[in-house]
C-alpha positions in Angstrom: -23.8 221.4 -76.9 -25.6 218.4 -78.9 -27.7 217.7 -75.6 -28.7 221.4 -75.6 -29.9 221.4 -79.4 -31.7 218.1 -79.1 -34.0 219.6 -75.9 -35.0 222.3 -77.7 -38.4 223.8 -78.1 -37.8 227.6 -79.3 -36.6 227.9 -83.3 -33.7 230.4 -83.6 -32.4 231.0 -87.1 -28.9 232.9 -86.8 -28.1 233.4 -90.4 -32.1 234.3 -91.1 -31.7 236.9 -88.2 -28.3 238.7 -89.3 -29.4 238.7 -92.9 -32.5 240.2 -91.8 -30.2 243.0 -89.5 -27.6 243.3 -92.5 -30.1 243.7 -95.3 -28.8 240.5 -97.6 -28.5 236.9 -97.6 -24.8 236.8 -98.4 -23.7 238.9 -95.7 -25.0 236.7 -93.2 -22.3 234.4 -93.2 -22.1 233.9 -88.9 -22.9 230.4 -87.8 -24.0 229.1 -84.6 -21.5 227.0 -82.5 -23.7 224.0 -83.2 -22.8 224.7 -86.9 -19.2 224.2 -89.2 -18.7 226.1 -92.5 -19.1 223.1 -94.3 -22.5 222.2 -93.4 -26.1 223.4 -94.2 -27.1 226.0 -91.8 -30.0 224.0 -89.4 -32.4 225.3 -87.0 -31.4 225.4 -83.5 -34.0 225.1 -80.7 -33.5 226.4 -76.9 -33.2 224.1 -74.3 -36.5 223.3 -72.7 -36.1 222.6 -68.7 -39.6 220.7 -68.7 -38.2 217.3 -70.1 -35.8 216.9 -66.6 -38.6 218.1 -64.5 -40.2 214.9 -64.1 -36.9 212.9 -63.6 -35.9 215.2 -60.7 -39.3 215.2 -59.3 -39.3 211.4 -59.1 -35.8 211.7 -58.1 -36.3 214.0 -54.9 -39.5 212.1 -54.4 -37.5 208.7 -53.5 -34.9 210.5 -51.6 -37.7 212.0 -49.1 -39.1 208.8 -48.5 -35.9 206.9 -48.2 -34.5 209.2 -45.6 -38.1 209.5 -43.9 -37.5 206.1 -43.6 -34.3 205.7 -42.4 -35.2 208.3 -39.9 -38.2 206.6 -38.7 -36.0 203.2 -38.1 -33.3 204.8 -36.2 -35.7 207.1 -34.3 -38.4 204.5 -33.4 -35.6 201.6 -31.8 -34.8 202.0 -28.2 -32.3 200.0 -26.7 -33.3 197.3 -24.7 -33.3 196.9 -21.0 -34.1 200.7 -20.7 -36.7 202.8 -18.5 -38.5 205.7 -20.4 -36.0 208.5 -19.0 -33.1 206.7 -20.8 -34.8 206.1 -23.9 -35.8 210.0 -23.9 -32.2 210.8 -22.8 -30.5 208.6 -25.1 -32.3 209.4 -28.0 -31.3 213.0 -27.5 -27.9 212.3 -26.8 -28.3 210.4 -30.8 -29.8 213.3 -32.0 -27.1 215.7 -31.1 -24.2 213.5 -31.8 -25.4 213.1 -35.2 -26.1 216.7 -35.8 -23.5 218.5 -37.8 -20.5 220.2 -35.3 -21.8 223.8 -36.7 -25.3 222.5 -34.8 -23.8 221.3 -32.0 -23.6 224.5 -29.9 -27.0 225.5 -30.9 -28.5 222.1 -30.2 -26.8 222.1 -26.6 -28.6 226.0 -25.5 -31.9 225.1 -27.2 -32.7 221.7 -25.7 -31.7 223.4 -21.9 -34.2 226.3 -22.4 -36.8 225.0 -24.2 -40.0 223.1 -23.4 -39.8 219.1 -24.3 -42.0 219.3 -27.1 -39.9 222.3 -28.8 -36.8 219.4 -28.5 -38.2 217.3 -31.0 -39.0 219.9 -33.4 -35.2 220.8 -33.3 -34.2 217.1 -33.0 -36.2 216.9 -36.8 -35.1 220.1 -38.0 -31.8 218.9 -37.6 -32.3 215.5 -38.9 -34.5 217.3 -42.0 -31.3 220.1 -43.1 -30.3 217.5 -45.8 -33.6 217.4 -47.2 -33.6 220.9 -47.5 -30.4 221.2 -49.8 -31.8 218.0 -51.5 -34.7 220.3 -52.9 -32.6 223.7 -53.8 -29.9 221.6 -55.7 -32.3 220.9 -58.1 -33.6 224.2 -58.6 -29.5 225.2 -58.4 -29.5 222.6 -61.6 -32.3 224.5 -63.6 -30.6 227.8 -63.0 -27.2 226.5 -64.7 -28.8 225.4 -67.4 -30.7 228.2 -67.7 -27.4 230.3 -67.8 -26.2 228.0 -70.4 -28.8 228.6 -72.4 -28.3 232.2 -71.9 -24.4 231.5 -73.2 -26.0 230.0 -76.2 -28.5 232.6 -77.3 -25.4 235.4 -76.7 -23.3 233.1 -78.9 -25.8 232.9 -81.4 -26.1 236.5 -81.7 -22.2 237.3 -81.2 -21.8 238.6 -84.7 -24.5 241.4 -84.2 -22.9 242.5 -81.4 -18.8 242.4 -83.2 -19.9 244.3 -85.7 -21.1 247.0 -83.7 -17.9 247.2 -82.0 -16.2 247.3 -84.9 -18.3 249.8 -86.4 -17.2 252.2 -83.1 -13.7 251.0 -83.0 -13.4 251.8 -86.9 -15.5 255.3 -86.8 -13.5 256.5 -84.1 -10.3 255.8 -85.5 -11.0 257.1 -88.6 -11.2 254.0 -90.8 -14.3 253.7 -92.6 -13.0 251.5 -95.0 -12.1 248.4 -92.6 -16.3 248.0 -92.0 -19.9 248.5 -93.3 -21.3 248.7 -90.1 -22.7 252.4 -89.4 -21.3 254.4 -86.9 -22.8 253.4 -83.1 -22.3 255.7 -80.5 -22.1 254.8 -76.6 -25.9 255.1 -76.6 -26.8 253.0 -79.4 -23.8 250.7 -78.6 -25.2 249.9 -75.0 -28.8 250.0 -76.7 -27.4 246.9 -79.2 -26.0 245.0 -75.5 -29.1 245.1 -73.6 -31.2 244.2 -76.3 -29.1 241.0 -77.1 -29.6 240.2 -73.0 -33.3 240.5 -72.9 -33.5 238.6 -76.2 -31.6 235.6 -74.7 -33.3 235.9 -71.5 -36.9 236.0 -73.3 -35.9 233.1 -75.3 -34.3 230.8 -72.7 -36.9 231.6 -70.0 -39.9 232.3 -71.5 -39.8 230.4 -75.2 -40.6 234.6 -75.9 -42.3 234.8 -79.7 -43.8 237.0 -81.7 -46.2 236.6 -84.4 -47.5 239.2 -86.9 -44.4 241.3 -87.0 -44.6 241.4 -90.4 -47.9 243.5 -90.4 -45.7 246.4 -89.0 -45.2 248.9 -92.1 -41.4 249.6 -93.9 -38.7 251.5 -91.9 -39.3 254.8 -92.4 -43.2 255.1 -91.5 -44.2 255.5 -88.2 -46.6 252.2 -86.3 -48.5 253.1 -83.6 -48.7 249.9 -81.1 -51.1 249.9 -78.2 -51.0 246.9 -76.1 -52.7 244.8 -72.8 -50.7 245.6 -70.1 -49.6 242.5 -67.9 -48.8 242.5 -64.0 -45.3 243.4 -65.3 -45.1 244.3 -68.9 -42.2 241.7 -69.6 -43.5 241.9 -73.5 -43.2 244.9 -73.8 -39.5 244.6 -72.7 -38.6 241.1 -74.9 -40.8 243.0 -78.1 -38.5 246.3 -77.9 -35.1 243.5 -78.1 -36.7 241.6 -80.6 -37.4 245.0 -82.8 -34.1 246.2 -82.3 -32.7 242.8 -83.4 -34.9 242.4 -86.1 -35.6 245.8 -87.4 -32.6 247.5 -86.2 -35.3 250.1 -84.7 -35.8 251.5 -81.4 -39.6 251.5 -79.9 -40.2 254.2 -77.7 -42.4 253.2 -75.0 -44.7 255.3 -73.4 -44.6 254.9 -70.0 -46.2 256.4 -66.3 -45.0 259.2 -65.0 -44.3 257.8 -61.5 -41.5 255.4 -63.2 -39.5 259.0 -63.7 -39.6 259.3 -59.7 -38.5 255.8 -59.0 -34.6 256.1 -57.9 -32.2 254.5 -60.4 -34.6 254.4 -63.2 -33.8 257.4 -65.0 -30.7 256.3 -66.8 -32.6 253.4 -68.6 -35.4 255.1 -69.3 -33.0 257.8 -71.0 -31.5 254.9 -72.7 -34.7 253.3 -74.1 -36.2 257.0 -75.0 -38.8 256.1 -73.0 -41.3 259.6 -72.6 -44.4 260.2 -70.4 -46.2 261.2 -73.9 -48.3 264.5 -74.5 -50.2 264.4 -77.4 -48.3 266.7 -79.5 -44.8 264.7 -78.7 -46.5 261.7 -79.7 -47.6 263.0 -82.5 -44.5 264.5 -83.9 -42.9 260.7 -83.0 -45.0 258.9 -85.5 -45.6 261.5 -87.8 -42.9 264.2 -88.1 -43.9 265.4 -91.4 -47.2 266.2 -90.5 -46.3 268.0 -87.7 -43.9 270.2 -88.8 -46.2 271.1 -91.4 -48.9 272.0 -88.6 -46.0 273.8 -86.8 -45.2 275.7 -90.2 -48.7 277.1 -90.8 -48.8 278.0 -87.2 -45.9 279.7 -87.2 -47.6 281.7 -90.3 -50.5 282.6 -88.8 -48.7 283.8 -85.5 -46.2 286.1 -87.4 -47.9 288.9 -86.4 -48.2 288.1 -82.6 -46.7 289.9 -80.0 -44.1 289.4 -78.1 -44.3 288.7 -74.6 -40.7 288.5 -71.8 -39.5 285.4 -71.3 -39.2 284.7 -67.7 -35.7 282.7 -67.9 -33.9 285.4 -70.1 -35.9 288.6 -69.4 -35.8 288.8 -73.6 -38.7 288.6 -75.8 -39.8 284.7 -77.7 -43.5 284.9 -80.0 -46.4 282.9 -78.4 -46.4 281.0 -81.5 -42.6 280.1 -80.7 -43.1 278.9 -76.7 -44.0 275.1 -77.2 -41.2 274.8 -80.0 -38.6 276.2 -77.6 -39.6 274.0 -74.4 -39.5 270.6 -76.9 -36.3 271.8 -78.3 -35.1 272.4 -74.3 -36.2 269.4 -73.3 -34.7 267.3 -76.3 -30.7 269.1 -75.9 -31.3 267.9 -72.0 -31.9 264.5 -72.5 -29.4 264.3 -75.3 -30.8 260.5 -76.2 -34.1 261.0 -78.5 -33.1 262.5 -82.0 -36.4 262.8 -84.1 -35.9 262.4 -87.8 -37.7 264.7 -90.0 -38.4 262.2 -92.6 -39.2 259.2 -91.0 -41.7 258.2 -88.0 -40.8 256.3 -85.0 -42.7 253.1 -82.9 -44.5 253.8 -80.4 -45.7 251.3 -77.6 -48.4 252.5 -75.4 -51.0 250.8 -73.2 -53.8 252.4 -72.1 -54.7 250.4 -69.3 -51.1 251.5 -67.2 -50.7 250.3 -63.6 -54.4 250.4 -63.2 -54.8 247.4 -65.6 -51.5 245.8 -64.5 -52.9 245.3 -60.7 -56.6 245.4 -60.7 -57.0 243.1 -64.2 -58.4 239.5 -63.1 -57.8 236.1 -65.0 -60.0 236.8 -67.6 -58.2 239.6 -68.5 -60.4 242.2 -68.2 -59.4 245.3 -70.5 -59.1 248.0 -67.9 -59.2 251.4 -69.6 -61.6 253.4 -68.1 -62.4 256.8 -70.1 -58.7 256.8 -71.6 -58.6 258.0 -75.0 -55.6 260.0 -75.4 -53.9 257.4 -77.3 -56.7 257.3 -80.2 -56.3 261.6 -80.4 -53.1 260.7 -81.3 -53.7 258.1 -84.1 -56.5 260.6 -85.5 -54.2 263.8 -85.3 -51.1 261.7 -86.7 -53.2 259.9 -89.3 -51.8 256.8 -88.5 -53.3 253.3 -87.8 -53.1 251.8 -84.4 -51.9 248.1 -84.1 -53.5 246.5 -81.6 -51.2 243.9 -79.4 -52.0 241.2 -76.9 -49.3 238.5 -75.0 -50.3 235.3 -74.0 -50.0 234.1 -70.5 -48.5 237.8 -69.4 -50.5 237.8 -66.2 -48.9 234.0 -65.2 -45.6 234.6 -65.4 -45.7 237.3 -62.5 -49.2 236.9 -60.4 -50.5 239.8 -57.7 -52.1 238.4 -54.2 -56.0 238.8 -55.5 -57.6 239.6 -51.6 -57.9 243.6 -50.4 -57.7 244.2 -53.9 -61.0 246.9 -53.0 -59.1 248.4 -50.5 -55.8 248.4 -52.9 -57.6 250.1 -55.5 -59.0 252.9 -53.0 -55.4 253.8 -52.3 -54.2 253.7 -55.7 -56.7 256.4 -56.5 -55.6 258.4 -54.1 -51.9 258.1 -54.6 -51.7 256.8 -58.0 -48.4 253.9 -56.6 -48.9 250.6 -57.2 -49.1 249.0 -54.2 -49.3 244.8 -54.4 -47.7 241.6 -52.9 -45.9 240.1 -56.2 -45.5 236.6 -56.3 -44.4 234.1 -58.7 -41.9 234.7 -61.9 -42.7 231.6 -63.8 -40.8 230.4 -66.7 -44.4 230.2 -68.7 -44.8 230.3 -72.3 -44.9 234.1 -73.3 -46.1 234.8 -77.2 -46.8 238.2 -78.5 -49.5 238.8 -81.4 -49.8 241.7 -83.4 -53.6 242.1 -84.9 -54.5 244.0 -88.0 -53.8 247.8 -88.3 -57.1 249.8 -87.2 -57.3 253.0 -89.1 -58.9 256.2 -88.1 -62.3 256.2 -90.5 -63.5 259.7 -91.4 -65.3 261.9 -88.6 -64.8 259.2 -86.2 -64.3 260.4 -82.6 -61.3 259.9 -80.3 -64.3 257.8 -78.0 -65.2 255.6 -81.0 -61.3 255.0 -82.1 -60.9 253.8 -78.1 -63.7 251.2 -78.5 -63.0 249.7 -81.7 -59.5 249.0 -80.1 -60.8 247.7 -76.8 -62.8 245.2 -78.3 -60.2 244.3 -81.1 -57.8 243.4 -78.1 -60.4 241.7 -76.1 -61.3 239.2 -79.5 -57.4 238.7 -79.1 -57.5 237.7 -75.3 -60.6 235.5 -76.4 -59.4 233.9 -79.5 -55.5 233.1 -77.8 -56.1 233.2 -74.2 -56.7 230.3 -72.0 -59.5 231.6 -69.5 -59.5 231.9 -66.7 -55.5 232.2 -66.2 -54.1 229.0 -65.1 -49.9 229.0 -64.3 -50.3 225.4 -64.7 -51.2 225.4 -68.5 -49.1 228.2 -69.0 -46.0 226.1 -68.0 -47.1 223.0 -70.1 -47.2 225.2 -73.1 -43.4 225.4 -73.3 -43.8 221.7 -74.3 -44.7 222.1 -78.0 -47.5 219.3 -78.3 -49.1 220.7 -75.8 -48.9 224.1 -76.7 -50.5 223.0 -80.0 -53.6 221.2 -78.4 -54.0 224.5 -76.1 -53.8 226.9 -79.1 -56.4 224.8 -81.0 -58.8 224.2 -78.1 -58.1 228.0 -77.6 -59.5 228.5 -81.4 -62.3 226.1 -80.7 -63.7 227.8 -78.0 -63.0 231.2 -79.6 -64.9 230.0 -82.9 -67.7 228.5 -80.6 -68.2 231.8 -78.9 -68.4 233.7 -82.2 -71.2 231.3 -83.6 -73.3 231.7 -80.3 -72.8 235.4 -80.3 -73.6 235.8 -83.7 -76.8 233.6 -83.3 -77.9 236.0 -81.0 -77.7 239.0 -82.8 -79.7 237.2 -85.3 -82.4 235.8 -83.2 -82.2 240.2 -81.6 -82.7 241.4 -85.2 -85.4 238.6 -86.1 
């Protein structure tokens, strides 16, 4: 366990994180394995696979050569006193006796039916199977440790997840006195045990952070979170953990519609309250007081409407009453999303959807088109929009960059999202959260949209390394050099601000 907190690179606070959950210092009393009662509560860091990267690259380095070698010595010396048919026939015949038994059939039907040159590729194939395994143990070595780090994180955040089943165990028994933790139902139960799994994953894998989550307003008020979205949006699935942990709030993500067709999806999307997002629902999510105040002085106005037949009943339902009774419908089917009347909820959007996810280059091109639903909503729900940008997202899972004309024509056509994946990286993933934008006056949806885009692409330029390099994004989980990348990152960023700012001078001169 020492080894584990001494190759560390990602700071994880355990009594700073329950307090946080529990609302006090005092009650945060869990400690991490690494920690005794006795002793002052220390940082502990995640394990870091980089530093053993080197020592098992040298490592399977040396073995290759060796055994090229030793291959090349027992290969390369005939017997003596031999023509050319005997050396070919005996080196065969050493081949196949050294092969493993399990190759031995297989070795015997191929070298009968196949041409002579075909026999040697076998012969190396065989002699190379070691070599093979010599290069997936290694990567079988990163994975444990990997899952022990996983262990750890759990471990770390085992108190969380007790007192959430003691909170059930005790509310359905009865007891209310034998805990303070709230009542958690299956849903929000299951909600507090996938959270605590992407959490550890983020932080083992990816070194996941987040900066600026303070800017986010009180629970109670609704935030409005529009963010670039990656080849796979894995922020947006570590930020919703990190909020529930932290916040001990649920973000609702807006998300495509064509995730509701996908088979086997709709029970998690259910569970995260995930929606496809009409105005008006969005709305009502981030301001509920607003809206039923809109709804109120609608219904008012519509008293005196008449009354058309309802085609599911055959009765009678006002105009005024329609859209009420389908969101009331639609909430007692899903049964998950329960919309307090006097607070807001989070909402995570991105604007750019599958169409930025597979058609963005490495410079992170902000791919939005003529989308501005999502600052009609901000404007109608008088709330600000928090602009959010992860670094590295588009390294950690890349997209085959050639057809991608051709790819784009048959997105349009069936709106899927059609790609060849590659990759899922362990690069360094950190989320930042800019300064709330706030609807201004008269402003248009259009102008809302643009003051956004280019808020998120100064983000991209000020903590993006451009173009996207895998490379760099791997280095970064060593801290030193994630330091010298973020402050070359703010050089060039600072640099580019000067020049720009030059030229509007020298324009307006």
């Amino acid at each position: 366990m020492s080894i584990l907190a001494a190759m560390a690179q990602t700071e994880y606070h355990v009594p700073k994180v329950l307090a946080e959950i529990h609302g006090d210092v005092s009650g945060a009393s869990a400690l991490c394995p690494f920690q005794t009662q006795k002793s002052t509560p220390t940082s502990i860091r995640m394990f870091c696979p980089g530093s053993v990267l080197p020592v098992m690259l040298f490592f399977c380095t040396t073995s290759l050569l060796a055994s090229m070698a030793v291959l090349y010595l027992v290969l390369n010396s005939p017997p003596p006193h031999c023509t050319e048919a005997c050396e070919t026939e005996e080196s065969q015949a050493s081949v196949v006796s050294l092969a493993p038994d399990l190759l031995l059939p297989l070795l015997a039907v191929v070298t009968r039916h196949v041409p002579s040159v075909a026999r040697y590729l076998v012969a190396c194939m065989a002699w190379l199977w070691p070599l093979g395994i010599l290069f997936l143990l290694p990567i079988a070595f990163v994975a444990l440790l990997y899952f022990t780090a996983f262990l750890v994180q759990l471990y770390c955040l085992r108190d969380w997840l007790i007192g959430g089943l003691r909170g059930t165990a005790a509310s359905s028994s009865g007891d209310s006195s034998s805990t303070e933790e709230p009542y958690l139902n299956t849903d929000h139960l299951l909600r507090r045990l996938v959270a605590v799994m992407w959490e550890a994953h983020g932080r083992a894998f990816h070194g996941y952070e987040v900066v600026g989550m303070e800017k986010l307003p009180a629970p109670g008020e609704g935030a409005f979170l529009v963010y670039y979205h990656g080849t796979i949006p894995l922020d947006a699935y570590y930020f919703i953990a990190r909020h529930i942990i932290k916040r001990n709030r649920l973000p609702i993500p807006v998300v495509d519609r064509f995730l509701f067709r996908l088979p086997g999806l709709q029970r998690i999307l259910r569970l995260t309250c995930a929606l496809e997002g009409s105005v008006e629902e969005c709305v009502t999510l981030l301001n509920p007081t607003l809206a039923e105040s809109n709804k109120s002085h609608q219904g008012n106005s519509n008293s005196n409407n008449p009354k058309i037949p309802d085609a599911r009943n055959h009765g009678a339902i006002e105009i005024g009453e329609t859209s009420t009774r389908a969101e009331q419908e639609k909430e007692q089917h899903e049964g998950m999303r329960t919309v307090s009347s006097q607070a807001g909820e989070v909402l995570l959007l991105s604007p750019g959807g599958v169409r930025e996810a597979l058609f963005s280059d490495e410079y992170y091109s902000v791919l939005w088109g003529k989308r501005r639903g999502f600052a009609r909503i901000a404007i109608k729900a008088k709330r600000p929009i928090y602009p959010v940008f992860t670094e590295n997202i588009r390294e950690g899972i890349r997209l085959v960059q050639y057809g991608k004309r051709w790819l784009r024509r048959l997105y349009e056509f069936t709106r899927l999202p059609f790609g060849l994946f590659y990759g899922y990286f362990p690069v360094k993933l950190r989320t930042h959260i800019g300064d709330p934008i706030y609807p201004r006056i008269g402003e248009t949806d259009e102008q809302l949209a643009d003051r956004t885009r280019e808020a998120i692409e100064d983000m991209i330029l000020r903590y993006q390394w451009r173009p996207g390099n895998v490379v760099i994004a791997l280095l970064q989980r060593f801290p030193c050099f994630d330091a010298w990348v973020q402050s070359k990152n703010a050089q060039n960023y600072h640099s580019r601000r000067r020049k720009d700012s030059q030229i509007i001078m020298d324009f307006s001169g």
